[in-house]
N, C-alpha and C positions, 0 to 999 in steps of 0.2 A: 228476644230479651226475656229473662227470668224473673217476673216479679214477685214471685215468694221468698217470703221470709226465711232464710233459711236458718239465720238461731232456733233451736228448737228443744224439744226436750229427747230422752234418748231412755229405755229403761237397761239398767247395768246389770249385773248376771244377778244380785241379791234381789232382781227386783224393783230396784228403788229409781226414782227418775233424777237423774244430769240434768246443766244446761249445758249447751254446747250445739255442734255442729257435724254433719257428716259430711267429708270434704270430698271431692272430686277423687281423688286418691281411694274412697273408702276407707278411712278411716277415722275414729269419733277424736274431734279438737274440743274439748271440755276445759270448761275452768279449772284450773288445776293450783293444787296445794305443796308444800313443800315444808318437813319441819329438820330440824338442827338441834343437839341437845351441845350446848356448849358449858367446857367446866370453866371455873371460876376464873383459870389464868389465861381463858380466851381458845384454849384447845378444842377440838372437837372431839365429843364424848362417843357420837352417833349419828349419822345422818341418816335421813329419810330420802326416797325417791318423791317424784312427782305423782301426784296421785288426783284422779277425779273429783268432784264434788257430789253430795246430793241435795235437792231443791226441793224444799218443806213448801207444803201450802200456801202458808205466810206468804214465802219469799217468792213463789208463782205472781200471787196480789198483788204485794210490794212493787215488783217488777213493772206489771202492767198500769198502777195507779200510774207511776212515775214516768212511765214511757208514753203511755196511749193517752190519759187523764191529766198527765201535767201537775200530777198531786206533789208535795213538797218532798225531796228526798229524806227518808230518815239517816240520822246519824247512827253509823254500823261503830260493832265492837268483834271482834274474837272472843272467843272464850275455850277453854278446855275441858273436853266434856269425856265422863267414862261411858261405857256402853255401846248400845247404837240406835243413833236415833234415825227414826223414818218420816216420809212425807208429813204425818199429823202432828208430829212435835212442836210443842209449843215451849214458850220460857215457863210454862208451870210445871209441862213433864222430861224437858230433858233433867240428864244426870250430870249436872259439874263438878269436879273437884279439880283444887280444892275449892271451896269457897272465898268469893270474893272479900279479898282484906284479912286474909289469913293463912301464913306462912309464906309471904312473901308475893303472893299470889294479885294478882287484877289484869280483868279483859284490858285490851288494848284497843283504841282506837285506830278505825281505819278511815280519816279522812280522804275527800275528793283530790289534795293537794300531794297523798301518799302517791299516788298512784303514777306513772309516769306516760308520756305523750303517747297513742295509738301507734306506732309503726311497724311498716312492712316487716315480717317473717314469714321467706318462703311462698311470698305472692299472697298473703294473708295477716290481715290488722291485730297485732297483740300487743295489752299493754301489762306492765307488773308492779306490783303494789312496793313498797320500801316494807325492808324485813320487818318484823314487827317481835319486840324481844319479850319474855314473860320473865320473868324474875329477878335475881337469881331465889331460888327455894329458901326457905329457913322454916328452923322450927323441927318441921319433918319432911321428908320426901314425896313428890308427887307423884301416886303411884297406879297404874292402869290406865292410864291416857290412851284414847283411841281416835278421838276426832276432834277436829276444832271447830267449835260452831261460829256460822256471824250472826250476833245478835242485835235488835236496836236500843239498849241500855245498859248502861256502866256496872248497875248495880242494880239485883233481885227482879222480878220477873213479872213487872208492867206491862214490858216490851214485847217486839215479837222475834218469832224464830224463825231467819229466814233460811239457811242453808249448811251445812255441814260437810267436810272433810273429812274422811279418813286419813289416820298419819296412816304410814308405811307398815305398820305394827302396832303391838301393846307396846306404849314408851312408858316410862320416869323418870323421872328427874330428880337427881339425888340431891339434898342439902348443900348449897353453894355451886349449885348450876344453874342454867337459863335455858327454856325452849324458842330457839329465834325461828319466828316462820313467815312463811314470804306466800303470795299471791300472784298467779297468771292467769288472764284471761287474753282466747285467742280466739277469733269468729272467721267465719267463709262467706 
């Protein structure tokens, strides 16, 4: 019997460390992200592939407070962030746009009740978060999106920075669109 943990961390070619798992298959099952640029009358504008995540210091903490310690789970958000952020990012140095409460723009909550029940895929527990919609734009266009970060506050940068997405590409979002983006985690 195997009694190691096998979620674990992974470093990805940039460097930057995953969570996730390396499966019997060999191959890495990481948390994965997923974005959609949808226009106004519901069409899709773009879509993104599934893509990895990276796990900030913060959210290394966070993790273990709440797993090993029992400490109280913080309240997660989205947010949409330019640039790229790494391990040490915190809510004082990533780069968001737009800014919260402006041009249609605010993180999204990802509650515990988003999420849907652990089940089997593929001889392995995954569960997915319910889409989570960002606008639609106004004003002006959201423009060089690269990654969505989860953060724990709605608004400015109290909070911490646990963990980061890359979409599929440089996206934006034009004036009278919406970025809908979804969450999968899957462990071995």
């Amino acid at each position: 019997m195997d009694s190691k943990i096998k979620l674990g961390f992974y470093t990805d070619a940039a460097g930057r460390r995953v969570l996730g798992t390396n499966g019997k298959d060999g191959k890495w099952h990481p948390t994965l992200g997923k974005a959609t640029v949808v226009n106004a009358d519901g069409s899709i504008a773009s879509e993104g592939s599934w893509v990895e995540n990276l796990l900030a210091d913060e959210g290394e903490e966070s993790i273990l407070n709440v797993y090993f310690l029992e400490a109280a789970n913080p309240t997660k958000f989205l947010c949409l962030l330019q640039g790229t952020p790494g391990e040490t990012t915190t809510m004082a140095t990533m780069t968001e746009s737009p800014a919260p409460g402006a041009n249609g723009y605010a993180r999204q909550q990802i509650a515990n009740t988003d999420w849907g029940a652990p089940a089997l895929d593929s001889g392995d527990f995954m569960t997915t978060a319910a889409a989570e919609t960002f606008g639609p734009a106004t004003g002006s266009n959201w423009t060089s999106l690269t990654y969505v970060g989860l953060v724990t506050t709605s608004t400015g940068t109290a909070g911490k920075f646990l963990a980061a997405i890359a979409l599929s590409g440089t996206t934006s979002v034009l004036i009278g669109q919406s970025l809908v983006y979804t969450l999968s985690m899957k462990c071995q």
